[in-house]
Structure formats: structure tokens, C-alpha cells
C-alpha positions in Angstrom: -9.9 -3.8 -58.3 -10.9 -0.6 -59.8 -8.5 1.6 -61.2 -8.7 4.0 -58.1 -6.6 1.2 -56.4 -3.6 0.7 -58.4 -0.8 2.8 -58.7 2.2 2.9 -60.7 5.2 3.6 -58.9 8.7 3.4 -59.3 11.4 2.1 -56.7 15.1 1.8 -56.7 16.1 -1.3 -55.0 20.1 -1.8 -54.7 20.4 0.6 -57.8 18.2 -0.8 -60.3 15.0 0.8 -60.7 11.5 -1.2 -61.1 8.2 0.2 -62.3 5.8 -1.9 -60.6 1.9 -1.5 -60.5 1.1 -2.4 -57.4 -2.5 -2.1 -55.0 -2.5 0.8 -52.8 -2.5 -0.8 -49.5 0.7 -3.4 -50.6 3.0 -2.9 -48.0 6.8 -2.1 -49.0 8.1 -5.3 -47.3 6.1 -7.4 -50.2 6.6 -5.4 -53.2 10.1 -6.4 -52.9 9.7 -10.0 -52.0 7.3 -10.7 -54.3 7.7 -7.7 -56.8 11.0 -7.6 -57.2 12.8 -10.9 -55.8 15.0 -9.4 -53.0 13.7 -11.8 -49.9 16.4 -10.4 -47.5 13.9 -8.6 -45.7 11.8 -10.7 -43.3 8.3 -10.9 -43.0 8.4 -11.4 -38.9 5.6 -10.4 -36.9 4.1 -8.1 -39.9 3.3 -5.1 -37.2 6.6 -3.1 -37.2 7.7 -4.5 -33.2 10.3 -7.3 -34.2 12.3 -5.3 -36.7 13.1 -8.2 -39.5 12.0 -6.6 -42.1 14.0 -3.1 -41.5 15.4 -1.6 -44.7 16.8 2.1 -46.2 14.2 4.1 -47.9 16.7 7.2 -48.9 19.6 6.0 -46.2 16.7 6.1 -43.7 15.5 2.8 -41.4 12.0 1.5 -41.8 10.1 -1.0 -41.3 8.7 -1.8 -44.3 5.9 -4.2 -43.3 4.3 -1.1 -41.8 5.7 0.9 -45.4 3.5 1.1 -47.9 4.6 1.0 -51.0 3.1 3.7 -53.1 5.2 5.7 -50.3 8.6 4.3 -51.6 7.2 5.7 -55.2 10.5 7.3 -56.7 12.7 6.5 -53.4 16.0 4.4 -52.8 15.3 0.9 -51.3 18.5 -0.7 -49.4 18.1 -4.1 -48.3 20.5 -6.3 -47.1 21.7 -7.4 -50.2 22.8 -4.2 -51.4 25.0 -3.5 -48.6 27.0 -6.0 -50.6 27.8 -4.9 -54.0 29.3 -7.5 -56.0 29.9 -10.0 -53.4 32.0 -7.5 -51.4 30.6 -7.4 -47.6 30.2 -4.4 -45.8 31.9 -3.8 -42.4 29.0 -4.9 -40.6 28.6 -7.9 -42.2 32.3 -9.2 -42.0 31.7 -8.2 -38.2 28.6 -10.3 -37.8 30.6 -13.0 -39.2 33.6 -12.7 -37.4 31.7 -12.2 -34.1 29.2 -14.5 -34.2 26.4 -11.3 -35.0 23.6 -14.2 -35.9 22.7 -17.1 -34.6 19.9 -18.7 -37.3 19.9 -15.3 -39.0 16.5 -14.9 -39.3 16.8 -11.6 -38.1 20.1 -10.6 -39.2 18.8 -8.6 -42.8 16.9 -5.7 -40.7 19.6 -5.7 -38.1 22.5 -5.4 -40.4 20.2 -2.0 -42.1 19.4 -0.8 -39.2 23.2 -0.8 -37.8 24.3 1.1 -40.9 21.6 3.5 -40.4 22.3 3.5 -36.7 26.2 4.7 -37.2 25.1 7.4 -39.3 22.6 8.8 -37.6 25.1 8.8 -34.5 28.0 10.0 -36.8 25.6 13.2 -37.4 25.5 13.8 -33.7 21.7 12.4 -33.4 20.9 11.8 -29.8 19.3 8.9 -28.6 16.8 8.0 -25.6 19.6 6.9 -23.3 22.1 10.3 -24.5 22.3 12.5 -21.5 23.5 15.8 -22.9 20.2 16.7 -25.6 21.5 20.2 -25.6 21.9 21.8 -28.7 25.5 22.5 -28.0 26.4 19.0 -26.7 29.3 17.1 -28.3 28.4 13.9 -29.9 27.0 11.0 -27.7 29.7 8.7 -26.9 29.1 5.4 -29.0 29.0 2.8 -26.1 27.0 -0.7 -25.2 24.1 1.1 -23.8 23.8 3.5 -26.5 23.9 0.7 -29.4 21.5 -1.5 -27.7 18.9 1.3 -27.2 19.4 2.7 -30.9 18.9 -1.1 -31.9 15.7 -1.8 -29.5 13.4 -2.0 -32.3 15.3 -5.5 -34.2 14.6 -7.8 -32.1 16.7 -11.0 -32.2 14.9 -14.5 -30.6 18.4 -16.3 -31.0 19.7 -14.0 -28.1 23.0 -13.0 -30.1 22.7 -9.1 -28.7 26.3 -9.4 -26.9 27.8 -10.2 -30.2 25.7 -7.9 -32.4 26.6 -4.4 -29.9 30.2 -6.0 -30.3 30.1 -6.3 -34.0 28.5 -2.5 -34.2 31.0 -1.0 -31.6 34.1 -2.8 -33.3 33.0 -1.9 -36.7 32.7 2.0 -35.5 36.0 1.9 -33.6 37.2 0.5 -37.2 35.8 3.6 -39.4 37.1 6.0 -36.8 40.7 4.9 -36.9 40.4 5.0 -40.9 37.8 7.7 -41.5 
């Protein structure tokens, strides 16, 4: 490779920051499993339609097998392990546990991101395909089953757990709106 190829860049994954020199066309997704050791992300079908390998790039979902990396350059990576600082799950997780959210888990890491990035982008009143009021002027979309399943149609789960995983997301935002 020619130096026309390379490019330095530098990523914050879960708070630390790595310089890494990586080949232009290096996806995201394998920067940080082989660049930087976080293998929650999955490599699943490697064309952005099953979801697995979702993360936040600046509180934002992607799919970061379809990411390249030299596109994260100087952006925040969250993958699943950082929605866990030291140890301490995040309401999602402890719902996926408690509600049986996974079944072998394979796609649990880009659900659980895109689920946090779901409820926030619903918290800021974004509407959905399946919202009925678009107008500027609308209230929030309520947060119900049909909604969660259509913001979560892009992670795609083989296991079948979807009743538990829209339970687990509509328990855990019922949850922040009694505390919050």
C-alpha cells in the first residue's frame, strides 16, 4: 500500500482514545475488533441489513460494517461494553436480563445500542415510519409495541426474542419516565 492509502485517525472508543493507522477502505466494525479489542460488535451479514454490528458514533446508531473508519476520525465510538462502565449495567441491559432480551446473544450488542439510541431519539420527539401525527406541531409519538418494533427493524434477531426485547425497551422507558 502506498501512502495515499493509509490514514491516521483517531477514535474514542468507551472514553479512551486510540490513534490507529488504518487502510482507507477498513470498515469501523474491524478497526475496533481487531484495532482496538472491543469484539462486542458483531460481524453478521457484513452489509448493514442484520444490525449486529450497530454502535454510537457521537450518541448516533450505525452500522459500522457499512462505517468506514477514516469517517469515525476524531468521533466517539459506544459499543456495548461502554454502556457498562465499571461493571455497572445500564437499564437496558439489566432489562434484557431480567426479561429474557437474548436468546444466544449473538445479536444482543447492536440491539442493546441501538435501543439506547432509539429512546433518545424518541425522547427528542423524532417521529418514526409508523408515527401518525409528522406535523411540526405534534406532541411526542406515544412510545408503544408498534413503535419500538419499527424503530428496531434494522437489528434483526434469528433467536426470535422480539416479544421480550420491545418489553425490555418499553419497561426500561416507563422506568426513566417515573424517575426522570
Amino acid at each position: 500500500m502506498t501512502d495515499g492509502t493509509r490514514s491516521e485517525i483517531l477514535l474514542r472508543v468507551n472514553g479512551l482514545t486510540h490513534r490507529l493507522d488504518v487502510d482507507n477502505r477498513r470498515t469501523l466494525l474491524d478497526a475496533l475488533r481487531e484495532d482496538t479489542g472491543h469484539t462486542g460488535p458483531k460481524k453478521g451479514c457484513d452489509r448493514g441489513q442484520c444490525g449486529a454490528c450497530t454502535v454510537l458514533l457521537d450518541d448516533r446508531r450505525v452500522v459500522s460494517c457499512l462505517t468506514l473508519a477514516v469517517a469515525a476520525d476524531g468521533s466517539d465510538v459506544t459499543t456495548v461494553e461502554g454502556l457498562a462502565p465499571d461493571g455497572e449495567l445500564h437499564p437496558l441491559q439489566q432489562a434484557f436480563v431480567q426479561l429474557d432480551g437474548f436468546q444466544c446473544g449473538y445479536c444482543t450488542p447492536g440491539q442493546l445500542c441501538s435501543a439506547v439510541a432509539m429512546l433518545a431519539e424518541h425522547a427528542a420527539g423524532w417521529p418514526s415510519a409508523v408515527t401518525t401525527d409528522v406535523s411540526p406541531e405534534r406532541p411526542a409519538p406515544e412510545l408503544d409495541a408498534v413503535e419500538v418494533r419499527e424503530r428496531l427493524s434494522g437489528n434483526l434477531c434469528r433467536c426470535g426474542a422480539y416479544p421480550s426485547i420491545v418489553r425490555a425497551v418499553l419497561e426500561t422507558a416507563a422506568r426513566a419516565e417515573v424517575t426522570g
